[in-house]
C-alpha positions, 0 to 999 in steps of 0.5 A: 602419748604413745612413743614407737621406733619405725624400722630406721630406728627413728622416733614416732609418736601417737598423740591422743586426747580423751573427751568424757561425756560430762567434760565442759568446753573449756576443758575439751578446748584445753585438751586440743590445744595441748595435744597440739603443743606436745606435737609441735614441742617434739616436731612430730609429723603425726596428727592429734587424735581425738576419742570420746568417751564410749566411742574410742578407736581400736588404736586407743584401746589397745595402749590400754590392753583393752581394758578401760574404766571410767571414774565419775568426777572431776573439777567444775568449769572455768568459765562463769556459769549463768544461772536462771533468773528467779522470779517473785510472783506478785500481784498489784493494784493499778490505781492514779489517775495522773501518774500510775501507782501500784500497791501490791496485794494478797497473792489470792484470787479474793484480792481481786477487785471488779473496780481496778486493774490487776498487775500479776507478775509471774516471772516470764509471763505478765498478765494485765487482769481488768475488772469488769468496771475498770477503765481502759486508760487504766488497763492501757497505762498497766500495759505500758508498766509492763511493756517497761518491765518485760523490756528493762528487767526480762531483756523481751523475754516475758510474754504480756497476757491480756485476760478480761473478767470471765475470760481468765486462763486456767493458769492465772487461776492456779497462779492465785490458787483457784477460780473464785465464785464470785469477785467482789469489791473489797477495798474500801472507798476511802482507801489511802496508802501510807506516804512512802518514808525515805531514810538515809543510812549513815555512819556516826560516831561509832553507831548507825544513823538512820535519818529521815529525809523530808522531800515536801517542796512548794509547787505552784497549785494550777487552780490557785494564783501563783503567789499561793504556794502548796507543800506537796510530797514528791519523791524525785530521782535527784534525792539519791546521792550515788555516795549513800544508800537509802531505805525507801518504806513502802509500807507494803514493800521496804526497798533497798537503793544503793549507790555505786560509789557507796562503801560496802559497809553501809551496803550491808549495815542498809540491808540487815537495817531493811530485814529489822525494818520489816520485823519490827514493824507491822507489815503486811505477809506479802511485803518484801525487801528489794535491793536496787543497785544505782542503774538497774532499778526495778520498775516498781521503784521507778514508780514511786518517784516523779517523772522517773522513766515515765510514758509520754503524757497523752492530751486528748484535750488538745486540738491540731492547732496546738499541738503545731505550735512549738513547746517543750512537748513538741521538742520531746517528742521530737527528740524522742521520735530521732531517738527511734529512728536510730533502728539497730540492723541485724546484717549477720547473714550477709557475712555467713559462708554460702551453704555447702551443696549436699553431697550425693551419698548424703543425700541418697542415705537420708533418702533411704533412711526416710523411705524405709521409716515409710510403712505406706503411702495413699494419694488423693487429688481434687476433682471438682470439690472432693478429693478422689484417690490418687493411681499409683501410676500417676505418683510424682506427677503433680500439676500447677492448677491441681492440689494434691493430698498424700498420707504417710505412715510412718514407723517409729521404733520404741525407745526402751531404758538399758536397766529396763532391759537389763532386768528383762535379761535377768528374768529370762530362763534358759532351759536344758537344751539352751533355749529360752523358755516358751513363757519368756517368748510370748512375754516378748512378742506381746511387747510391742516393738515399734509405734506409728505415726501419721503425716499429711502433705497437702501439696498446691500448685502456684496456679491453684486456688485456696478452695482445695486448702479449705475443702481439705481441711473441712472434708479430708482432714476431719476424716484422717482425725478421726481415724488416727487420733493423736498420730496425725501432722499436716504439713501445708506446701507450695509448688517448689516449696516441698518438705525435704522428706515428702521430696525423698519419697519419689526417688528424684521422680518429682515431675510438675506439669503445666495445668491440670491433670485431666488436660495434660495429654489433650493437645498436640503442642509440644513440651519442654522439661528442665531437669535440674538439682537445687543444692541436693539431690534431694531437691530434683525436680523436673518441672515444665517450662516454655517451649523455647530454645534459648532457655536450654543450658549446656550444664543441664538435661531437658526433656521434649516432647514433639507429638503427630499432628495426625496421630493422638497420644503418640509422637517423639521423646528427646533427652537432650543432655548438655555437653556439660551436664553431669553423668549421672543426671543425665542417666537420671533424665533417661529414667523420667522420660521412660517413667513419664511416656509409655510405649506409644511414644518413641524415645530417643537420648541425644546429645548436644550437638547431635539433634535431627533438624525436623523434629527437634528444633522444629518441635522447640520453635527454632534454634536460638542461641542458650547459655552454654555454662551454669556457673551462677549455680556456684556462687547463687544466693538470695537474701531478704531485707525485711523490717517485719521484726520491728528492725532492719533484718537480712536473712538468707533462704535456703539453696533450693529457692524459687520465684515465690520466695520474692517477697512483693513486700521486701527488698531481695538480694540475688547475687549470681557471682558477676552481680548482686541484684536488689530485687524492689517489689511493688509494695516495698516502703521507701525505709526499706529500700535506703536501708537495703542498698546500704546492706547491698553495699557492704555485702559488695565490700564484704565480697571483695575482700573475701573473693577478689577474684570475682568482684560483683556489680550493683544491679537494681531490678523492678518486679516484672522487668528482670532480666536473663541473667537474673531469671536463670538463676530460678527454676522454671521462671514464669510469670508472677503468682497472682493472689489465689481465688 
């Protein structure tokens, strides 16, 4: 805080608050605060001033007489800090043919058996090794374990990989340490695990107590009559009391299970117990003590119990009739089939603020940046089935039935370390004169400075076929490959559908005519353009629209073009500017129609209002009546309802949408600021649509407590019967994209 009187000898103050680069949240949040507090324990009326470190203002250096140091150090964080996960990497065999059991094995490629299925849990990345002779109910009952595993213990994170004998990944191998020559069966016909022994750790009179539990119980034995009663060994959940800890000897693996309501003194006395356990008696290398706390159970201790979380049995033996006839199967699935229906939504983007339109300084600064990265640019366009080069005249004239190739190279300076070039510094000789040494200067023009990097724009029009994708990327794209290898990216796009910094490159020029490129002067019917800004002025495009009347707009710019019936290639040009629109994209309109036409054509800017009766709305078709405000641009905004996630979802497209964002398959919301549309497409699923007018609804309810003063109205649409209002809020609106050829 910096103290100063102001000429009326009043007290004034400068209250700053300094940020270091390593400084945790809760500290930058701390310090704002109580900047904050100081300002208003004084009443004064300055502001609070943030600097950062190695980036502090003049005002800030001076109270420090420009002399500022900084110190390494500090106190840790206040909030708790979450650590990784780690992981034990272990392989186990899937064996059972009732209830599926695992034993785990060697982690070494000669574990493998041809026979079995292999389990190899390696963290975030689970993989399902079948044998060449083992069963697929065994390989399907391993890929529900470990869908169980990746859901339970890895919250969805883990990836589940597939790999079948002969087609391993190099991964698995190095993951159990090298690629065997040949996998052979090794375990014994006769192979049986030991029961597993189940032990309750108690306190006794001044000693520990270490009792085994004996769970043999009588089961009624299905090929026996019922009077013959059989003892059988079966470990179940309920042998756990939430008051003890057991120790559960696996023979391979001794698991640890404590119950919440335990004390902390059998807790620790279970688990030294579990240690000794495993030193005392002979046990495998690879065995381990795992702790399991009462509700967070691993998976692999779940198995060792009867139907504890267990997959739905499966009968394949039973026929239709039966499964009709109601039973206690039928009930459960039932009741888990309800329990699945209660899907959870994710409706966060209905109650994000609408994205802000770029302002027109941003957008003409990242339009320079991207230009002066840009060292070249070739373009290429498909004639019949190869592609020729593109007239650099005819740059930013696209077609709808045309694709369109274009190489970019770009610069990218090279990144060098400051103690590299502090040493650099150091090398360097100066001589008597005060000139770097000749030596020194040649070692520097042989560094290189800057390295290039290549992209590839394929551009297609909505009527386009696929065939100019596929002899791209069978002719071109090899070519471009072989030319610059490792420096090339190819980005695929669609009509209206532009890469942001593809669009920068024709300066706002980006003209899309109807049809293709060889006809656009034949014919001498007239044409209209609609100029218009999408969010930023970035996303400027001039596209052709239906010659009509009613489609102009007093907010925008139009360009039409009436040519003589007797003379070809000539006629009149209009830029018709709105008596709404903005300045400068009218200015910019006047430039599309000078850059589109050459001299033959006469050209002419009018203003609303002012348009000649015997060409202008002759050429247009007549005068109809056309919207004379844009205010939808303000408040437009689509959504997408879609399950693709495997839940219900709504998320938001860009600014810069257009009609081939309207998913045939989904439920779309357009809110125009007057009403909200749901969009319904020709193959949307009935789930689709009750949960989408739900998500309508409370988009409605949000909207009216946030903005009162413009309430929405609920409209339902069907593809192919939109109305005006709906379809202004697109961008040159047209007839549906048919599926390419």
């Amino acid at each position: 805080m910096k103290t100063f009187l102001d000429d009326n000898g009043g007290l004034h103050w400068e209250i700053y608050y300094w940020i270091g680069h390593q400084a945790t949240l809760d500290k930058k949040a701390c310090s704002a605060i109580h900047a904050v507090n100081l300002r208003n324990y004084l009443g004064a009326e300055c502001r609070t001033i943030r600097e950062e470190m190695g980036d502090e203002s003049e005002e800030f250096s001076q109270v420090f007489d420009n002399e500022i140091s900084y110190i390494e150090g500090g106190s840790a964080s206040g909030f708790y800090t979450v650590e990784d996960t780690q992981y034990i990497t272990r392989l186990y065999r899937i064996y059972g043919k009732k209830n599926i059991r695992l034993e785990p094995m060697p982690l070494k490629a000669s574990s493998l058996d041809p026979r079995f299925v292999y389990l190899l849990d390696n963290g975030l990345e689970i993989y399902i090794w079948r044998g060449s002779q083992a069963t697929l109910s065994g390989t399907t009952k391993a890929r529900l374990f470990a869908e169980k595993i990746n859901k339970n213990e890895r919250k969805g994170k883990a990836e589940i990989i597939l790999p079948t004998d002969e087609q391993e990944t190099p991964e698995f191998w190095e993951v159990l340490g090298g690629q065997p020559e040949e996998i052979k069966p090794c375990v014994p016909d006769d192979f049986q695990t030991p029961k597993p022994k189940l032990y309750k750790v108690g306190l006794g009179l001044g000693y520990l107590e270490l009792p085994q539990i004996n769970y043999k119980i009588c089961v009624e034995h299905k090929k026996r009559p019922k009077v013959d009663l059989i003892p059988e060994m079966r470990l179940l959940q309920s042998l756990l009391d939430t008051k003890s800890v057991y120790i559960l000897d696996c023979h391979t693996d001794v698991f640890i299970w404590i119950g919440r309501k335990s004390s902390r003194l059998v807790r620790a006395a279970a688990l030294k117990l579990g240690q000794e356990l495993c030193g005392m008696l002979h046990r495998p290398k690879h065995s381990v003590v795992i702790r399991n706390l009462e509700g967070t159970e691993c998976q692999v201790f779940k198995s060792k119990f009867r139907n504890w979380d267990d997959v739905l049995k499966v009968d394949y033996t039973r026929n239709a009739e039966s499964v009709a006839q109601p039973s206690n199967l039928s009930g459960k699935v039932k009741k888990d089939a309800e329990k699945k229906d209660q899907m959870k939504a994710d409706l966060t983007a209905l109650f994000l603020p609408r994205q802000p339109p770029m302002a027109v300084s941003e957008a003409e600064q990242l339009m320079e940046e991207w230009n002066e990265d840009l060292d070249g640019m070739e373009g290429f366009v498909l004639e019949g089935k190869k592609f020729a080069r593109l007239p650099e005249e005819e740059f930013g004239h696209f077609h709808t039935e045309d694709c369109y190739v274009f190489l970019c190279r770009y610069w990218i300076p090279v990144e060098r370390d400051d103690e590299e070039e502090h040493q650099k510094s150091k090398k360097r000789k100066v001589n008597a004169d005060g000139e770097q040494d000749d030596e020194d200067e040649e070692e520097e023009e042989k560094q290189p400075e800057e390295d290039f990097q290549c992209v590839v724009y394929f551009w297609q029009g909505r009527e386009a076929s696929n065939m100019g994708w596929l002899t791209f990327t069978f002719s071109l794209q090899k070519k471009f490959e072989s030319l610059f290898p490792g420096k090339l990216e190819v980005v695929r796009m669609t009509q209206q559908q532009e890469n942001a910094k593809f669009l920068s490159h024709f300066k706002r020029k980006f003209i899309i005519h109807k049809g293709k490129r060889k006809t656009r002067d034949v014919g001498l019917q007239p044409s209209l353009y609609h100029v218009r800004t999408n969010g930023s002025a970035l996303c400027t495009r001039c596209i052709q629209v239906n010659t009509d009347c009613s489609l102009l707009n007093s907010e925008f710019c139009f360009i039409l073009k009436v040519p003589f019936e007797s003379i070809d290639n000539q006629g009149i040009v209009y830029t018709w500017v709105g008596r709404a629109a903005d300045p400068d994209e009218a200015k910019l309109a006047e430039e599309i129609m000078n850059h589109m036409f050459d001299d033959t054509y006469s050209k002419q800017v009018i203003n609303e209002g002012e348009e000649p009766e015997n060409f202008f709305w002759v050429g247009i078709g007549g005068q109809k009546p056309y919207d004379e405000d844009a205010e939808y641009m303000k408040y437009s905004r689509l959504f997408r309802c879609s399950n693709e996630k495997g839940y219900f979802s709504v998320s938001e497209k860009c600014s810069d949408f257009c009609q081939d964002d309207l998913a045939d398959d989904d439920i779309m919301l357009l809110d125009n600021g007057k009403e909200v549309y749901m969009w319904v497409g020709t193959q949307t699923s009935q789930v689709e649509i009750k949960l989408s007018l739900k998500a309508c609804q409370v988009y409605i309810q949000h909207m009216r407590a946030k903005d009162s003063e413009h309430p929405r109205k609920l409209r339902l649409v069907r593809k192919g019967n939109e109305p005006h209002a709906f379809t202004r809020c697109f961008h040159a609106w047209g007839a549906f994209r048919k599926p390419p050829s």
